[in-house]
Steps between C-alpha positions, in 0.01 A plus 500: 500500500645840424493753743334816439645844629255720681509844471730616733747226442527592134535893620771392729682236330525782208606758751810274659598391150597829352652633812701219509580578091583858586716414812670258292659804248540708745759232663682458208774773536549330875542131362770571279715616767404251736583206230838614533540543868407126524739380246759646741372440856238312461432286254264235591267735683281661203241429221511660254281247283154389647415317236531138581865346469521201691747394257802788575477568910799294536681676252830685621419874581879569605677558174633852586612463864906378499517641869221504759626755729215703425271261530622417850497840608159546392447190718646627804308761500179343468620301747553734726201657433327153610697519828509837564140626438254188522737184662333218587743425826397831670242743558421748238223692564248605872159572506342809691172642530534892378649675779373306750760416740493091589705472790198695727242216395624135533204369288592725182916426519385127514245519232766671303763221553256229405418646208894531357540156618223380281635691236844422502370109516308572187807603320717215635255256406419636149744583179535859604857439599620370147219728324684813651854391398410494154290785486836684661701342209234671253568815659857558524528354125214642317361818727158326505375179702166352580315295724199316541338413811215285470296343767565131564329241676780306622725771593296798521718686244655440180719720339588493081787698322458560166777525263562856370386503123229300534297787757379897432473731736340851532426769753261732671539877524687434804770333332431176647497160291139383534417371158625162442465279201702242376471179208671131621423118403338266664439131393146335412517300822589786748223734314247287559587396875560890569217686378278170376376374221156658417683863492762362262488528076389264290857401362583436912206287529595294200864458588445399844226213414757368255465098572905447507600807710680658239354860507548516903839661437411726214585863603242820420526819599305649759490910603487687812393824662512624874375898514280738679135443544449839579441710135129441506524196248457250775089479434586458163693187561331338727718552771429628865569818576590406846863361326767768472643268243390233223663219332430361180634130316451440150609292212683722250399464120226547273238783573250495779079484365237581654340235306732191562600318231788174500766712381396751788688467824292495837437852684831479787667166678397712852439823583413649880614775718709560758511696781897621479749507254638123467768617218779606646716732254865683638763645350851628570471840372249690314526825227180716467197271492643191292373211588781307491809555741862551479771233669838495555574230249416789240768686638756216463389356153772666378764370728365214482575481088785628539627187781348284282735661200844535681400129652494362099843707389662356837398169392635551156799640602591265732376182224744671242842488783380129619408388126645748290501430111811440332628562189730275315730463171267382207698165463376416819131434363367190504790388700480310844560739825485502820376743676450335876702588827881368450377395147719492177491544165786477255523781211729593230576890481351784674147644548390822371571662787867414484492223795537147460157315504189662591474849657187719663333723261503816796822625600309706800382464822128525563384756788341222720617712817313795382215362356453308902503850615283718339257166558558568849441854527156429271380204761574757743223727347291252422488392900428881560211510275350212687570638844726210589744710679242618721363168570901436599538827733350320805739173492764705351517821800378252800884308429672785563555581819653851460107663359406698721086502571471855336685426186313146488131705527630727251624209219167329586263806418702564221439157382126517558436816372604379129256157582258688695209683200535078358425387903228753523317388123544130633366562800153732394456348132564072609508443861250713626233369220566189582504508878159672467402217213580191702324635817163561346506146379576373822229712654278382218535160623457543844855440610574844657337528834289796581656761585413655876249788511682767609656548157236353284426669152913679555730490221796252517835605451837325383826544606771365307759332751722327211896509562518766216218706664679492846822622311342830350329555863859389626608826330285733725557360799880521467396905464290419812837403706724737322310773696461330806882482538567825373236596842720254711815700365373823556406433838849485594554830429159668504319385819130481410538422130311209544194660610420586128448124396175324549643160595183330546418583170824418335451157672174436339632643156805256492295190630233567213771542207643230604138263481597401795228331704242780640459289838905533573408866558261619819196701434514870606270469833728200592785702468323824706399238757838342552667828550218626719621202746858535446457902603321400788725276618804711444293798695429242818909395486567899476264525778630192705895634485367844608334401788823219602719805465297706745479187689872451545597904515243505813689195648771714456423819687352331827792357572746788449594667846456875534558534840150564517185456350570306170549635162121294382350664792670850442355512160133367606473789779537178800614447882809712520455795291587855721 
């Protein structure tokens, strides 16, 4: 039976198909340049052809790369990247409630807890973990990366990177990537188990009832698009307004009729809404409002030619002093010789080159020396491009035991402040989407426990705790205890300097930019109650000493001898007095 598209399925299925047709040429300028980035750093992470080629995936992509330095400094850094912003061995991000401050309210600190415990088992259980590694790979190489984060019965989550070249992306007016829309291949047998088989073509159908099985593994084509369901077309394809987003599936070919037909494809695979964004799009760096970002490995494409040149003449150089060719008199043709170590062949006058035998056709020596340095002092760019010196500066600084703290907080901040703008895109473009992604869908299912009343309908806040996050706050709390022993010095030399700085505050300030735990630190009242009792106590000693100093100094006077009336009673007016 051939399915018949309804009205708003054949207003929407023509809707997604030329968007994707007109986000398709405006790509095209992009792929080019990413097609060669991947034949240098990346080779076997693209695809560029989505048309079905079972036959070719196995094919060597490598042909240009003769040394992988590049490639393994891109690495490191995504990499550290993996360990540095989102590792699975150590906290990364905390949960708060607005302003509200959890250490007065046990319930809300241990709601909070529970939920980043949940969360952080939801990533450990899932694919997050090796879905983020290459999504940081994407970045560093290509400027652009993507995620998706589905919901998943078995794990609550699962998370899909698509290659770049096979996805399109576009943005809103406030320069975010929202539009999402992207063409990959699926067999017969996983169509029809993913989005079943009354919503798939007729050509599906009939491959996948084939008697012998043999149109199971038969690839087609099948489209996607993620985008807002918020400009007012959402009635007009059937989708709820309540969804901020919608997502569409279809099979791509032929032209969609609103009267059927067998060489008509069905209306969409799947469409429905959702409630946040589930495609997750970052980039490195951004110019104006392109779409597409900028990475370092654009930066270093030329280096990166140019290592993979020098690498080739080394080679060739060295090939022509280990197996150099020879030239030899003409009456040596088509005579034996041997040309092995200790070897020897017998000849009968000289060569052309006035030497007995065979000689080497260069008389020079080939700049091997130079050629290994100027490869040196281009790997040394390329591991500046990818940041891999400042990935170094902790191990390399914390062996050497004559840095000093300042001039360590100064090499660090210098360090971060070339990673930082990347940290901060990472951080509000990727993680924060998907920390706010994967705890709907736990809420959704009923796995986040509800939260306590006092800060019911409140908005949640994330704090990134990550290594590399606790090195750029490092930075400003080294400026926290550069003035707080410039005070100490001063006080040596002006009395009272001291009283300028708020230490209480500067306590609080450190403890917080350093994400260090918020119960280590007493509240306020705790703190005004503690040194209401210690000045009360220290008033009652002052007052105790007083009165044992009277005590003893009254001892004193009765028993001195004044010939008369003693000194205690000559000052209280007693027996004696004249």
């Amino acid at each position: 039976m051939t399915q018949v598209l309804t009205t708003k399925d054949y207003a929407y299925r023509r809707y997604v198909e030329g968007r994707l047709l007109s986000l398709r040429v405006n790509r095209y300028s992009w792929w080019v340049h990413w097609r060669e980035l991947a034949d240098y750093f990346l080779p076997r992470r693209y695809k560029w052809l989505i048309t079905p080629n079972q036959q070719s995936r196995g094919s060597p992509l490598n042909q240009n790369i003769l040394d992988s330095t590049g490639c393994v400094y891109a690495r490191n850094l995504a990499s550290g990247l993996v360990s540095g912003k989102s590792s699975p061995t150590s906290l990364w991000f905390r949960l708060r409630v607005g302003y509200f401050d959890s250490t007065q309210t046990s319930p809300v600190s241990l709601w909070l807890a529970e939920v980043e415990r949940i969360m952080y088992l939801i990533f450990s259980e899932s694919n997050f973990y090796n879905s983020i590694a290459t999504f940081y790979y994407d970045l560093v190489v290509f400027g652009t990366a993507s995620q998706l984060i589905y919901e998943d019965y078995d794990n609550v989550i699962n998370c899909i990177n698509p290659c770049l070249g096979e996805y399109y992306v576009d943005i809103d007016g406030k320069y975010r990537p929202t539009v999402f829309y992207r063409e990959f291949t699926m067999t017969v047998m996983a169509v029809v188990r993913e989005y079943g088989y009354e919503n798939c073509s007729q050509a599906v159908r009939e491959a996948y009832d084939l008697k012998d099985g043999s149109g199971l593994s038969r690839e087609i084509i099948v489209a996607h698009s993620i985008e807002p369901n918020t400009d007012g077309r959402a009635k007009e394809f059937g989708i709820p307004e309540r969804f901020k987003f919608r997502e569409a599936y279809w099979e791509w070919g032929g032209s969609a009729s609103p009267q059927g037909g067998s060489a008509s494809p069905p209306g969409f695979l799947r469409k429905r809404g959702y409630e946040e964004q589930m495609a997750i799009v970052g980039r490195w760096d951004i110019v104006s409002n392109d779409p597409y970002g900028r990475s370092p490995a654009m930066d270093g494409l030329p280096d990166q030619k140019q290592v993979q040149l020098e690498t080739r003449r080394k080679a060739q150089a060295i090939d022509k002093m280990v197996n150099p060719p020879l030239v030899a008199d003409v009456q040596l043709k088509n005579q034996p010789a041997n040309l092995t170590p200790g070897g020897i062949t017998f000849v009968s006058g000289y060569s052309a080159s006035g030497k007995p035998g065979f000689a080497s056709v260069y008389d020079t020596k080939f700049p091997v020396q130079e050629i290994t340095a100027d490869l040196e002092e281009v790997k040394g760019r390329l591991a500046e491009i990818f940041f891999n010196d400042v990935l170094r500066t902790a191990s390399q600084y914390e062996t050497r035991s004559n840095v000093t703290a300042v001039e360590w907080d100064l090499r660090k901040s210098e360090s971060l402040v070339m990673l930082g703008p990347a940290l901060e895109r990472i951080d509000n473009e990727v993680l924060r989407p998907v920390l706010e992604r994967v705890f709907a869908i736990a809420n959704r299912a009923g796995i986040i426990p509800p939260a306590p009343p006092e800060i019911q309908n409140q908005m949640m806040t994330i704090d990134f705790v990550s290594m590399l996050a606790q090195a750029q706050q490092a930075t400003k709390a080294g400026s926290i205890e550069r003035v707080l022993s410039l005070a100490g010095n001063m006080a040596g030399v002006i009395p009272g300097s001291t009283d300028k700085i708020n230490f209480d505050y500067a306590l609080d300030k450190y403890s917080s930019l350093l994400n260090n735990d918020p119960k280590m630190m007493k509240t306020d009242d705790e703190v005004a109650k503690i040194r209401e009792d210690r000045a009360h106590q220290e008033q009652a000693a002052q007052q105790a000493d007083i009165a044992e100093k009277l005590s003893r100094g009254a001892k004193t006077l009765a028993r001195a001898d004044t010939g008369g009336a003693s000194p205690l009673q000559q000052l209280t007016g007693g027996v004696g007095a004249s």
